[in-house]
C-alpha positions in Angstrom: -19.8 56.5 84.1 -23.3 56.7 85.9 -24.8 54.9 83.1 -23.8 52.6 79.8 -26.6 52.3 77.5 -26.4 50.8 74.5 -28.1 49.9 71.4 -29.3 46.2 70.5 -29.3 45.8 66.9 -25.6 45.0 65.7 -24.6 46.1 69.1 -25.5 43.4 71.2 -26.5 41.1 68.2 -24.0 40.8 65.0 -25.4 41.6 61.6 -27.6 39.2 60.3 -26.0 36.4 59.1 -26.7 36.0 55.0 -28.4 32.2 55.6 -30.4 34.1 58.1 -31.4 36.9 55.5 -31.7 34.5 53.0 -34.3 32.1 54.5 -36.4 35.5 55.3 -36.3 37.0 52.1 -37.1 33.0 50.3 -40.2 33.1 52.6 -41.8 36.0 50.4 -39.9 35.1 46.8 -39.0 37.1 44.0 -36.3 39.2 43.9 -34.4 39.3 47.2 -33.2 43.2 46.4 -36.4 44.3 46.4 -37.7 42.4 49.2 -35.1 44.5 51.1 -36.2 47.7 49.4 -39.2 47.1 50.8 -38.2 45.8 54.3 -36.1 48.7 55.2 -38.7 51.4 53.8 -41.2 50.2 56.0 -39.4 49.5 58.8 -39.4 53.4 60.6 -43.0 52.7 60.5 -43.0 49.2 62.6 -40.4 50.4 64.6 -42.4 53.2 66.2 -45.3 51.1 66.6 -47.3 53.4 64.4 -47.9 49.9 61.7 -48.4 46.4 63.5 -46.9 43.9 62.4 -49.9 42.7 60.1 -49.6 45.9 58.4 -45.5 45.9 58.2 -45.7 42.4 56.8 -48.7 42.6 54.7 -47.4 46.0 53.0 -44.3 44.4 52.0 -46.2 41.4 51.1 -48.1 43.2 48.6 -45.8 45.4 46.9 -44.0 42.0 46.1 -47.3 40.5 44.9 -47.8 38.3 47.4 -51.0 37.5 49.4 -50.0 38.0 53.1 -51.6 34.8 54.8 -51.8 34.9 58.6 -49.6 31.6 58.1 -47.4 33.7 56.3 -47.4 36.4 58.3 -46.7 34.3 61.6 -43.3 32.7 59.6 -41.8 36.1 58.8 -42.2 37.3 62.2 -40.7 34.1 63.5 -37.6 34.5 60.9 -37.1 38.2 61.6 -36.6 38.1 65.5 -34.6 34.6 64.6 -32.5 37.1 62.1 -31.7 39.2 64.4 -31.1 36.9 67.3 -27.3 36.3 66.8 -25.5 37.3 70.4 -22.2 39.5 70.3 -20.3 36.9 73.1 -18.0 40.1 72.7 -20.3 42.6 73.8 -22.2 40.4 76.3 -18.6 39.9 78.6 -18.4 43.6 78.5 -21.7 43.7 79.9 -20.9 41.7 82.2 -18.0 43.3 83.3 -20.0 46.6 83.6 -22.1 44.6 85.7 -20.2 43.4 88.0 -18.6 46.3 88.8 -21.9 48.0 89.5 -22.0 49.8 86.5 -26.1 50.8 85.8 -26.9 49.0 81.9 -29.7 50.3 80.1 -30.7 48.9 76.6 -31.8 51.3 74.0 -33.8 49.9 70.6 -35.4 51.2 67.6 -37.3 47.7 68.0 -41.0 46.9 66.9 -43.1 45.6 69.6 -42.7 41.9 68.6 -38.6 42.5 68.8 -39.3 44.3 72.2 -40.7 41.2 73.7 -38.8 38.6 72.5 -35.2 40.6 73.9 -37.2 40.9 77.0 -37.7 37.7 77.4 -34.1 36.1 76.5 -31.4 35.5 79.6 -29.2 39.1 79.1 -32.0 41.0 79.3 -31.7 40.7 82.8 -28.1 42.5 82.5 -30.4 46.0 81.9 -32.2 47.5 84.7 -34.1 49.9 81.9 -35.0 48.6 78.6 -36.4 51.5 75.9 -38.1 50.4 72.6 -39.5 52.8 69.9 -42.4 51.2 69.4 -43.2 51.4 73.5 -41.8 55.1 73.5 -43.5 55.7 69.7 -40.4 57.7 69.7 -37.3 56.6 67.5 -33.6 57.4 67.3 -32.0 59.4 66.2 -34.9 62.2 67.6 -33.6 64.2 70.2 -36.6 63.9 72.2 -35.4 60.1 73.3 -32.1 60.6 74.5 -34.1 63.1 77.1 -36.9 60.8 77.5 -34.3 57.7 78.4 -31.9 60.3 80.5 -35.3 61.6 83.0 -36.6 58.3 83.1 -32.6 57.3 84.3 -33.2 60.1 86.8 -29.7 61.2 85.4 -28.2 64.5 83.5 -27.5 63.5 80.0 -24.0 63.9 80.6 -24.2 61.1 83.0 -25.2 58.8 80.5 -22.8 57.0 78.0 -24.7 55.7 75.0 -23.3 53.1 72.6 -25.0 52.5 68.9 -23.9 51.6 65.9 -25.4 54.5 63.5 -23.5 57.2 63.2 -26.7 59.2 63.0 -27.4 57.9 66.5 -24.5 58.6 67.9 -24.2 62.0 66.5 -27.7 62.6 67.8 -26.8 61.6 71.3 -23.6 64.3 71.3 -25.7 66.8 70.5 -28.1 66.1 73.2 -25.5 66.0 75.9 -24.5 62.0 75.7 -21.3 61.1 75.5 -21.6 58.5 72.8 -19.6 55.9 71.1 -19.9 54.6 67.7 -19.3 50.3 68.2 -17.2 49.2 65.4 -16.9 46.1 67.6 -16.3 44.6 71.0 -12.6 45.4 71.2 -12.8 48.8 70.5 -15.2 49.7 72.7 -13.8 47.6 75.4 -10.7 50.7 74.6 -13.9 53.1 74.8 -14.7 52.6 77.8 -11.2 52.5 79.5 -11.8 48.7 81.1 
């Protein structure tokens, strides 16, 4: 393996947990089933870095009603990175295997930039020597044209690089651009993956 990079979201962090959801979706009101209609429609958007997050927010915001205070705003940016800031302790002591066997770790996100930071900025972020965010990139998986954006700026051949996600889209997406790729299903069975 010349390079291991992975995904973040459900990859590196678990799901979020439903208290976690829950408090988020409170923070707006109303119906919690279309507060997640509307989070995960506008969400391609915010990940690319094409909508900021005052946009994202207020959007959803008003399609639930609700005036989008900067107060407002500021709490359901605080409760989405929080939501999404549950560690895989499985995943991490893989990394840290790969690691300390020498093993090059890149982290690959369909992140906005707000998510970007606040990864950057936690302990195992250190474990990467190359982190990739959509919104940075303004490109998203699962285009093609990432996988061969991360693989130059890797200096590898796609081939070199195995990529770990979550989506089968993703992972699909990364075959056909020359990855090998492994869907996670969970720490044990991509410890098996990746023969350690």
């Amino acid at each position: 393996m010349e390079w291991v990079v992975v995904d973040y979201g459900e990859v590196v962090c678990h799901a979020p947990p439903e208290d976690a959801a829950a408090r988020l979706a409170g923070t707006v009101g109303g119906d919690p089933a279309a507060f997640w209609d509307a989070y995960w429609n506008g969400r391609p958007a915010y990940d690319l870095g094409t909508v900021d997050a005052a946009g994202y927010w207020g959007e959803l915001c008003g399609r639930l009603g609700r005036a989008a205070t900067p107060a407002l705003l500021d709490v359901l940016v605080r409760l989405d990175l929080e939501m999404w800031s549950h560690l895989d302790e499985g995943t991490l002591r893989i990394l840290r295997d790969l690691d300390a066997r020498r093993v090059p770790l890149a982290l690959l996100s369909n992140a906005p930039l707000e998510m970007a930071r606040h990864i950057e900025a936690a302990p195992f972020a250190a474990l990467f020597r190359h982190r990739f965010f959509s919104a940075d990139l303004r490109l998203a998986k699962p285009d093609p044209a990432i996988y061969a954006h991360v693989a130059d700026r890797l200096g590898a051949a796609p081939a070199d690089l195995t990529f770990v996600d979550d989506r089968p889209a993703n992972v699909e997406a990364a075959r056909a651009a020359g990855l090998r790729a492994f869907l996670f299903t969970g720490a044990d069975r991509l410890r098996r993956d990746l023969a350690l």
